[in-house]
N, C-alpha and C positions, 0 to 999 in steps of 0.2 A: 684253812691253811694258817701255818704260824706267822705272827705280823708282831715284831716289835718297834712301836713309834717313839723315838725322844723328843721331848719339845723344853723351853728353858735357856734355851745357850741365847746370846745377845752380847752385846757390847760394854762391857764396863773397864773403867780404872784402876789402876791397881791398887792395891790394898782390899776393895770394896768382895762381895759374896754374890752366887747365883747357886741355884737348885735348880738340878739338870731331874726331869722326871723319866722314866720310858714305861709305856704302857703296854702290856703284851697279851693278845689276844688267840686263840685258836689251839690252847694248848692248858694243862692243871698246872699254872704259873708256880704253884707252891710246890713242888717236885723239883724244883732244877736251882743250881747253883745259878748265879748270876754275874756281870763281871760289866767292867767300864773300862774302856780302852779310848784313847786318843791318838791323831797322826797331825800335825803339820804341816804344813806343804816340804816338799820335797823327802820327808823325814820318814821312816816304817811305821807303821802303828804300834801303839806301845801299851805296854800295860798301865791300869790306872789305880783302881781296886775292885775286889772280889768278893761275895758275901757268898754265905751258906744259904742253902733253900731253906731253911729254918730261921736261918736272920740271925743265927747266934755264935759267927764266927766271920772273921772277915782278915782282907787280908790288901796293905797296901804296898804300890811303891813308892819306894826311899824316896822321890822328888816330889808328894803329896801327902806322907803320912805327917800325924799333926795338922793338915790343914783342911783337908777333903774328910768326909764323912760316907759312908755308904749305910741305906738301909732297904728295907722293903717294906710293906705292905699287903699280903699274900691275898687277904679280901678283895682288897681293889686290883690283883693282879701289877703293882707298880712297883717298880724299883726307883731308889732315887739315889742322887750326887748330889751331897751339900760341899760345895765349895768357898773355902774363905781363902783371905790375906792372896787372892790371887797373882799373880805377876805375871808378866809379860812373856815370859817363856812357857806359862797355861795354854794359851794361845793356842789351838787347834779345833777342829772336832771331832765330835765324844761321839764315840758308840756305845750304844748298849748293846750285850750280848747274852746267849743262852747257852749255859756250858751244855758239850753231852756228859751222858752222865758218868762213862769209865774214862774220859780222857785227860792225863794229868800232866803237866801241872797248870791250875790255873793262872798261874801268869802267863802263859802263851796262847796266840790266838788259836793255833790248830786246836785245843781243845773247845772252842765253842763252835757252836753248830747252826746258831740262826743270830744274824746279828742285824742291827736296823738301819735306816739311813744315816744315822747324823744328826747333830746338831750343832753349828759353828759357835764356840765363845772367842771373843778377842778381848784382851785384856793390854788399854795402852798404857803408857807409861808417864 
């Protein structure tokens, strides 16, 4: 069965970096787009950024790009979120997801199809 774990989120400062990793098991990890979304309490989930299943395109939102990074790792089956210059509006937690493979556009959740628990960042101010 498909299983994707993030681990990484914790508590930091702002200004300060964390690297969100998610590990994904049960499935040819290097075949599928990937993607990182965040929710807040009260807030929908929102888009964060996107990578190509070849790692060689990506794609963010306006409130992360410049600061967030995304990549992968297809060997180890791992996607990662390098986060900088975080702020206090970061503040959520991060899912990783597994787009399907015709459904577009990746910045919405309806296009992914297996997505993980979670991993809370707070960032105070």
């Amino acid at each position: 069965q498909v299983q994707l774990v993030e681990s990484g989120g914790g508590l930091v400062q702002a200004g300060e970096s964390l690297r969100l990793s998610c590990t994904a098991s049960g499935l040819t990890f290097s075949g599928y787009d990937m993607g990182w979304f965040r929710q807040a309490p009260g807030k929908e989930r929102e888009f964060v950024a996107t990578i190509s299943w070849r790692g060689d395109s990506a794609y963010f939102a306006d409130s992360v790009k410049g600061r967030f990074t995304i990549s992968r790792d297809n060997a180890k089956n791992t996607l990662y979120l390098k986060m900088n210059s975080l702020k206090p509006d970061d503040t959520a937690v991060y899912f990783c997801a597994l787009a399907s493979s015709y459904a577009f556009p990746r910045s919405a959740p309806g296009a992914y199809r297996y997505w993980g628990q979670g991993t809370q960042v707070t960032v105070s101010s």
